[in-house]
Structure formats: C-alpha cells, structure tokens
NUMIMI-135224 format. One record per residue: x, y, z of N, C-alpha, C in turn. Coordinates in pm, whole numbers, padded with zeros to 5 digits, always signed. Layout:
XYZXYZXYZ
...
//
This chain:
-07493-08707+12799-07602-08799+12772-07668-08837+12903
-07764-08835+12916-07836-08827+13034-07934-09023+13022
-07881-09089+13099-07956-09267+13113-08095-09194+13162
-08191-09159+13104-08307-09167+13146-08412-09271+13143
-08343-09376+13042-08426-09530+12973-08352-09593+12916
-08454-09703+12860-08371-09879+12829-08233-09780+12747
-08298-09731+12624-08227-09724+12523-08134-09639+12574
-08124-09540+12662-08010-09466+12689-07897-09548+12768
-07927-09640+12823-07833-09749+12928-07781-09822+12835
-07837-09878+12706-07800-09977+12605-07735-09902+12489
-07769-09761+12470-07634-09717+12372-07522-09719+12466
-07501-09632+12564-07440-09603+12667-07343-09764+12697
-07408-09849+12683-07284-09998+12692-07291-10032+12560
-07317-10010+12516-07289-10037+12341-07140-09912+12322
-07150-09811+12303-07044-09737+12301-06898-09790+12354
-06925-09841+12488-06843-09885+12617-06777-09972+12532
-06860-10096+12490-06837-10179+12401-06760-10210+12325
-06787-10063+12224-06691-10029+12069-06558-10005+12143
-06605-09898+12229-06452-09839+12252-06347-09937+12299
-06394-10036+12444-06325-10096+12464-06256-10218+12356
-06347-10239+12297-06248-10321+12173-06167-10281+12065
-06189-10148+12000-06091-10057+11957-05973-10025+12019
-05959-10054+12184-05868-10001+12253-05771-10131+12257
-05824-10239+12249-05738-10395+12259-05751-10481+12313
-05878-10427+12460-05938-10517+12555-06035-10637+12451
-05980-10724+12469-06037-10813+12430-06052-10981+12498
-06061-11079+12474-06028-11230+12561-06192-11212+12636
-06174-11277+12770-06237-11282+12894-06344-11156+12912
-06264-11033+12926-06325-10922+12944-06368-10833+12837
-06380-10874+12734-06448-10836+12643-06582-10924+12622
-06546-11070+12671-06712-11195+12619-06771-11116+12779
-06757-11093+12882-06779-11063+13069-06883-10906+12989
-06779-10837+12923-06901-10714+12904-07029-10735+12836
-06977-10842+12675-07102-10848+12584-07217-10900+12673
-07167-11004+12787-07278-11107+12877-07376-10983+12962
-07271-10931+13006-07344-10833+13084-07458-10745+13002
-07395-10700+12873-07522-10569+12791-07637-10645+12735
-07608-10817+12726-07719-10885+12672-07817-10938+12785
-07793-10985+12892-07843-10983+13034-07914-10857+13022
-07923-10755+13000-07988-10601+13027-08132-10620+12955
//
C-alpha cells in the first residue's frame, strides 16, 4: 500500500488500530493511538 494521501495514512492507522486491539493492546495505549488518528 503505498501513503500517497489523507485517505491512504488514515486507512493505514485505522488498520493499525483494528489490529492492535484484536491483539489485547488496550488501556492508555490504545485511547494515545485513537488521539493520535483523530488529531490527523
């Protein structure tokens, strides 16, 4: 997948997103990522 624009940077942490909360990361560093992809 190539970030060439908004939308490629914003699936691209959207994915990040899913995965990392599927994986268990959750608390602190899960609200630290959502802040960050909504800041974008």
């Amino acid at each position: 997948m190539g970030l060439n624009n908004y939308f490629d940077f914003a699936e691209n942490d959207y994915q990040f997103f899913n995965k990392s909360y599927a994986m268990g990361i959750k608390a602190p560093a899960q609200a630290a990522l959502g802040q960050s992809i909504c800041e974008r």
